[in-house]
C-alpha positions as CSV (number, residue, x, y, z in Angstrom):
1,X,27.9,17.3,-12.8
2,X,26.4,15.5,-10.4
3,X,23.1,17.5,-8.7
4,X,21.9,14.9,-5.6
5,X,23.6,11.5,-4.5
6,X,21.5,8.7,-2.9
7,X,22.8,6.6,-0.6
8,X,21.7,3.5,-1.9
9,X,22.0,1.5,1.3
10,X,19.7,3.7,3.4
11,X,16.6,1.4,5.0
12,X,13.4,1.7,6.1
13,X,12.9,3.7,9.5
14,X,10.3,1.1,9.7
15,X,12.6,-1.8,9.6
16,X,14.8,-1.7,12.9
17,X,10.9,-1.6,15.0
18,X,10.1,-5.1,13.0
19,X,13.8,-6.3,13.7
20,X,13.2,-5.9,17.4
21,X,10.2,-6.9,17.8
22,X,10.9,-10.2,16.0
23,X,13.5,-10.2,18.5
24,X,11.6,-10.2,21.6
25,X,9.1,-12.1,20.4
26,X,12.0,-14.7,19.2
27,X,10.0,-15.6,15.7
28,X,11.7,-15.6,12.1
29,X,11.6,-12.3,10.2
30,X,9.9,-14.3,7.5
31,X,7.6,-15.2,9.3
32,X,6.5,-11.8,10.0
33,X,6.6,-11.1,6.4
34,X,4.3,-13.6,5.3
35,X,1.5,-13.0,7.8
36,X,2.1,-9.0,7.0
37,X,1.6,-10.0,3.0
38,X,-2.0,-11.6,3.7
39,X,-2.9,-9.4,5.6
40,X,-1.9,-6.6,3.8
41,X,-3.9,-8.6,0.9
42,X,-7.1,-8.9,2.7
43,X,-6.9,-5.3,3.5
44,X,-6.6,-4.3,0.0
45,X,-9.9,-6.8,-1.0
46,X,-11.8,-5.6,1.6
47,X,-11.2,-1.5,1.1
48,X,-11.9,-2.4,-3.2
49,X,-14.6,-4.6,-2.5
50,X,-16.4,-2.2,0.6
51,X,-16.3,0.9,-2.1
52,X,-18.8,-0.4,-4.3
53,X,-18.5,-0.7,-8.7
54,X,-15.8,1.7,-10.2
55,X,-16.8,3.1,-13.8
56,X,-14.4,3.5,-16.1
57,X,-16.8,5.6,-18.3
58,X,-16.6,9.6,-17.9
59,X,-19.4,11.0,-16.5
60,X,-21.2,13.7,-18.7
61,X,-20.9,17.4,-17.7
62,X,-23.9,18.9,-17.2
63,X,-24.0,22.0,-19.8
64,X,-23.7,18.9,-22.7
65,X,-27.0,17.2,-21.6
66,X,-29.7,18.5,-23.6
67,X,-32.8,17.8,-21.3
68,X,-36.2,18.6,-23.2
């Protein structure tokens, strides 16, 4: 029985914008690609780096802190 197919050849919507504008712009797909990757790198340093220190530790709830 099958419940759902996919249509494993369906693309990005994303994909066909990119096409044409490498298209007007008359530059290499690739191109594109590797300036979107570092960018997309130096994005993801600067939103981890901007948040500040991540503890792993959980933090203690406040009705198991005996305070004196």
């Amino acid at each position: 029985m099958v419940i759902a197919r996919r249509n494993t050849r369906e693309i990005s919507p994303l994909l066909a914008p990119v096409y044409l504008a490498c298209g007007l712009l008359q530059v290499e797909v690739a191109d594109v690609q590797r300036f979107a990757l570092h960018h997309a790198v130096l994005m993801a340093m600067t939103l981890l780096l901007s948040t500040g220190p991540i503890t792993l530790a959980p933090r203690p709830e406040r009705g198991l802190v005996r305070r004196r």
